[in-house]
C-alpha positions as CSV (number, residue, x, y, z in Angstrom):
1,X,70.3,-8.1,30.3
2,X,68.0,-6.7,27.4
3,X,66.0,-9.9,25.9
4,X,64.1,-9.0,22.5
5,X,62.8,-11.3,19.6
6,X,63.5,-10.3,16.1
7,X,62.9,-11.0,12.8
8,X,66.8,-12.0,10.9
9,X,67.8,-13.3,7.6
10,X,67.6,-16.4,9.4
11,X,64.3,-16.7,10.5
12,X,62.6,-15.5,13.9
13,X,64.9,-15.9,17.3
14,X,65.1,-14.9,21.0
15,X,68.2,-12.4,21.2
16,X,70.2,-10.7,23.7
17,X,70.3,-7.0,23.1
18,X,74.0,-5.8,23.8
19,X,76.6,-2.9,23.0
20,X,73.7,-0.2,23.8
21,X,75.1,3.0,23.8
22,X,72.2,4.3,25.8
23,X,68.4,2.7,25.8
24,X,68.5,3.4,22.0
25,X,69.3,0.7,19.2
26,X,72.3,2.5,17.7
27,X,74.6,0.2,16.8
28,X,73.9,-2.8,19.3
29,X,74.4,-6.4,18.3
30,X,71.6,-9.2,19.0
31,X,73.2,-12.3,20.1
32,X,71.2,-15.2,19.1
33,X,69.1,-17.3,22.7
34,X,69.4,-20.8,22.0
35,X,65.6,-21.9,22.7
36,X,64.0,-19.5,25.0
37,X,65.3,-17.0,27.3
38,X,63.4,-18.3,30.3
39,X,66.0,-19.1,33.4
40,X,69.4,-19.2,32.6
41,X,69.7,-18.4,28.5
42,X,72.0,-20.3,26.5
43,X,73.7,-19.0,23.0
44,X,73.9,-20.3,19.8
45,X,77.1,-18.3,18.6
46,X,74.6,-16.5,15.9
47,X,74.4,-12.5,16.4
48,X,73.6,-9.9,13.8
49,X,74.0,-5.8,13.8
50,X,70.5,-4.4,15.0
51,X,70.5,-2.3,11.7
52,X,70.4,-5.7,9.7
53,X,67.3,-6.9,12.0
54,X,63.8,-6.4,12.7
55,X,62.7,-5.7,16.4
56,X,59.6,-7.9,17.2
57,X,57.6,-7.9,20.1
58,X,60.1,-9.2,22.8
59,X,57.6,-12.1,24.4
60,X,55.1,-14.0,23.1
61,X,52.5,-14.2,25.6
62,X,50.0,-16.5,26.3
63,X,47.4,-13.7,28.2
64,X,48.0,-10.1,28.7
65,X,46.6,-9.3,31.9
66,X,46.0,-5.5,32.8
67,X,45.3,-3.1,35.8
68,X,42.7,-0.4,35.4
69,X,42.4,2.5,37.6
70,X,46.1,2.3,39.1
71,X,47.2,6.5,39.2
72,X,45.3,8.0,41.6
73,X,45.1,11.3,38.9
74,X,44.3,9.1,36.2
75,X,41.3,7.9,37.7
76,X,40.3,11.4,38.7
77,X,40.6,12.9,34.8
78,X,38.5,9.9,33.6
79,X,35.4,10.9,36.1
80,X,35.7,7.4,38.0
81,X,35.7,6.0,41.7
82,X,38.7,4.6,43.1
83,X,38.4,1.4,44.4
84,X,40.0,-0.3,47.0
85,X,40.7,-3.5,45.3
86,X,42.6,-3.6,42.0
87,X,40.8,-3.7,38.6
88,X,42.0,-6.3,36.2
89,X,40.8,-7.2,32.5
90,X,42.5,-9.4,30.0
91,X,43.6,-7.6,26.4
92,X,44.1,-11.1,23.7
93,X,47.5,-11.8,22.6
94,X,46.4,-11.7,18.9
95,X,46.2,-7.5,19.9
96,X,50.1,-7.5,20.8
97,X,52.8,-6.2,18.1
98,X,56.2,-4.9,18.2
99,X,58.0,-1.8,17.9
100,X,57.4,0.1,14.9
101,X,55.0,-1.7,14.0
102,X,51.5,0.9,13.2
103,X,48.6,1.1,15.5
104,X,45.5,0.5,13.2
105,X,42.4,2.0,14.0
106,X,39.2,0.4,13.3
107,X,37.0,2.5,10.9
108,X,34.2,2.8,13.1
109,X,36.2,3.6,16.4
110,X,36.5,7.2,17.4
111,X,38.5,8.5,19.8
112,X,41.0,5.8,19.9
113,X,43.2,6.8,23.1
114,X,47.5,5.6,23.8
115,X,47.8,4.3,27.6
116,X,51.5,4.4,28.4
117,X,52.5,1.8,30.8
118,X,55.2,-0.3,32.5
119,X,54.8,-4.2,31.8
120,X,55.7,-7.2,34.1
121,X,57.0,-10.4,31.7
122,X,56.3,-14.0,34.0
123,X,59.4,-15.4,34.0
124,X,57.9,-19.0,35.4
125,X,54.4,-21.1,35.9
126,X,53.4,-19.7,39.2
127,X,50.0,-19.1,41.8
128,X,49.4,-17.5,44.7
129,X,52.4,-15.9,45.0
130,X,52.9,-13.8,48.1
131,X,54.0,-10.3,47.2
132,X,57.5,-10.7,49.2
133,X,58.1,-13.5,46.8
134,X,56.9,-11.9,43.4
135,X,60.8,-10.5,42.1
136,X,61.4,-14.3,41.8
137,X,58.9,-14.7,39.1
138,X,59.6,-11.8,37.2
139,X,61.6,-12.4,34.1
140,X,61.8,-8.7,33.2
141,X,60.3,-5.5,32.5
142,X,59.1,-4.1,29.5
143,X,57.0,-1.1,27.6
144,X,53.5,-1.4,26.5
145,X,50.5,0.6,25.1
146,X,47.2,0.0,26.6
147,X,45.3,1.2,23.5
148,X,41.4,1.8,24.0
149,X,38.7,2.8,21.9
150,X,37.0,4.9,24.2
151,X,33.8,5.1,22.3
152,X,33.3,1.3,22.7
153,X,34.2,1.5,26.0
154,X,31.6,3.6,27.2
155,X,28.8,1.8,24.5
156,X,29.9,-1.3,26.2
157,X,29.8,-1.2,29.5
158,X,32.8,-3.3,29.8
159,X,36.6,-3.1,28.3
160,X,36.6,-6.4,26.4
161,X,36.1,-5.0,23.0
162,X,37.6,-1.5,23.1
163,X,40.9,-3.1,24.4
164,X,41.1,-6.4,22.2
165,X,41.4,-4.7,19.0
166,X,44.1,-6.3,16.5
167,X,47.6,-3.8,16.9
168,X,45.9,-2.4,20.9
169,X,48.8,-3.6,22.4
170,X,52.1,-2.4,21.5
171,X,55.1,-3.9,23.7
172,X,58.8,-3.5,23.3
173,X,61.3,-2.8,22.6
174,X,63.1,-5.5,24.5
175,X,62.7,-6.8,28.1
176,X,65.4,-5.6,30.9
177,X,65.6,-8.5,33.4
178,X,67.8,-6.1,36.1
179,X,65.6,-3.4,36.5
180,X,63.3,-1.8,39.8
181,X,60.3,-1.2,39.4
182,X,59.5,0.6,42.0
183,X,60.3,3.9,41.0
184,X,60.7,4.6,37.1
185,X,60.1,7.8,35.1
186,X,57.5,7.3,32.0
187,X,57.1,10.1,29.4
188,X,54.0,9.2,26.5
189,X,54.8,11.8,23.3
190,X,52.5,12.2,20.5
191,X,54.2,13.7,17.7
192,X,57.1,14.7,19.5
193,X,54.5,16.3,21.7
194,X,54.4,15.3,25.8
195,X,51.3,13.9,27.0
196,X,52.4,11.7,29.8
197,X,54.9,12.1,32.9
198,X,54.7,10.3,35.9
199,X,56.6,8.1,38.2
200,X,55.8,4.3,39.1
201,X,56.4,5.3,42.7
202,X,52.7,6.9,41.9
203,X,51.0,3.3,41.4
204,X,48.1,2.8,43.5
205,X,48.8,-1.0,44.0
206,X,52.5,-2.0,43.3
207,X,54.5,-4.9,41.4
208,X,54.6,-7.1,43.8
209,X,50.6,-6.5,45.0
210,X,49.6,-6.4,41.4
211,X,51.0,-10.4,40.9
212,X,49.9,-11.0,44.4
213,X,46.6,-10.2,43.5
214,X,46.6,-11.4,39.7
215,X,47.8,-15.0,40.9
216,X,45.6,-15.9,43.2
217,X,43.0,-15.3,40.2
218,X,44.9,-17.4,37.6
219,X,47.9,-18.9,37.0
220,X,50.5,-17.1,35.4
221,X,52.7,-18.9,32.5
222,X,56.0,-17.9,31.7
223,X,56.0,-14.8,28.8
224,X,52.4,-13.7,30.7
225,X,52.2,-10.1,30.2
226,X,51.0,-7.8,33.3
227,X,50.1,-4.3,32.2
228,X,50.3,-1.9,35.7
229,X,48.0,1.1,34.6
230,X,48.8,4.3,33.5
231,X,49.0,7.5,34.7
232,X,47.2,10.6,34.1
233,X,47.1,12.4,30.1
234,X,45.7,10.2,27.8
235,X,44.8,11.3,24.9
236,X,43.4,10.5,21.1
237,X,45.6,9.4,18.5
238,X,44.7,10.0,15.1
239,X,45.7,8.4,10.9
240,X,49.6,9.7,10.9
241,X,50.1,10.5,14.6
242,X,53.6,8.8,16.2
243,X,53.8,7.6,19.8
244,X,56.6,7.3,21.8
245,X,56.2,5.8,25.1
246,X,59.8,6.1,27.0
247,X,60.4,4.2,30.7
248,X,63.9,4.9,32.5
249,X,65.9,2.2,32.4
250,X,64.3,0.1,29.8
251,X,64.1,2.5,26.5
252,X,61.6,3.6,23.7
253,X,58.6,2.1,22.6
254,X,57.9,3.9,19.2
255,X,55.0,3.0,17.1
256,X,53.1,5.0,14.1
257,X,49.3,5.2,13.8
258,X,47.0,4.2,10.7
259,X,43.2,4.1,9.4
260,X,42.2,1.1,8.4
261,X,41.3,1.5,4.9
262,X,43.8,4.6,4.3
């Protein structure tokens, strides 16, 4: 099942993404979620061509929890140790937006760098969950952009700013509840340009030890977002620059870049 959120003639609604040619839009249908699309989704009878809709971002999450340092290669082009145990940091929710919507870089932020990665959506309240059980509190997977202003992150010291800017964290297009994880291609382009290709299978620490490790720090809410890492290529983005950030099985994330101010 493809779960999204879009914005209709009729106001704002959960939907069921179906009669997908491919992992493309075309000419798919959203079937309106009565409520939320958390355990077993219910329908209102309301659906809508995807042409006649805006794509949101598919969850609204009350975190966004992320893994640093999670491709071995990745860590090696960015000069740093690996480390045994896994990295985490939190990016706001007030930094998420949809597909298609721009990436705005701050004025005084230079280089601004995508981070193509796979994203876990928490599908119920959970904690310490043992990694054997994790799949059960998974509602889906989606696509997200880890953006970073990689000036600030060096200033700082820490990842807090650099990460948490408004429009850093791009996530859609929809959520696919039946997909593995465990070995996905992801391609980043630039401009039609390929920056990024790698596997999942290349993950340091996996799904489940990733929400194994997250929720025995916190408790995870249902919509949570959990960012894996990315792999090795990143790159600035510049005023005019498209990214597209493709994951088998799931689809496109596409998403144009601005200056503020221009």
């Amino acid at each position: 099942m493809r779960i999204g959120r879009i914005a209709s003639p009729d106001g704002v609604a959960f939907v069921s993404i179906e009669g997908l040619a491919g992992d493309s839009p075309g000419d798919g249908t959203a079937r309106e979620i009565a409520e939320h699309p958390f355990g077993t989704p219910t329908f209102t009878g309301r659906q809508w061509p995807l042409a006649d809709v805006r794509m949101l971002a598919p969850i609204l999450a009350s975190k966004v929890v992320c893994v640093g340092k999670n491709y071995a290669a990745h860590v090696a082009e960015m000069g740093g140790e690996k480390f045994e145990d896994l990295v985490i940091f939190l990016k706001p929710n007030t930094a998420i937006v949809g597909p298609n919507a721009p990436i705005v870089l701050p004025t005084t932020a230079n280089p601004v760098h995508y981070e193509g990665e796979l994203a876990a959506v928490i599908g119920r309240p959970c904690k310490d969950v043992q990694a054997a059980r994790v799949a059960e509190n998974i509602l889906g997977y989606t696509i997200a952009n880890d953006v970073t202003a990689r000036d600030e992150q060096r200033k700082d010291g820490q990842w807090t700013r650099a990460k948490g800017h408004d429009t850093f964290c791009p996530v859609g297009p929809w959520i696919v509840t039946d997909v593995d994880p465990s070995d996905l291609d992801l391609r980043t382009e630039v401009n039609g340009e390929l920056r990024q290709h790698s596997r999942t299978s290349m993950m340091i620490h996996d799904v489940p030890a990733i929400v194994e490790f997250i929720s025995a720090v916190m408790t995870l809410l249902p919509g949570d977002l959990i960012l894996t890492g990315t792999p090795e290529g990143v790159g600035p983005i510049e005023h005019g620059d498209t990214v597209n950030i493709t994951i088998s099985d799931i689809g496109t994330l596409t998403n144009p870049v601005v200056r503020k101010g221009r």
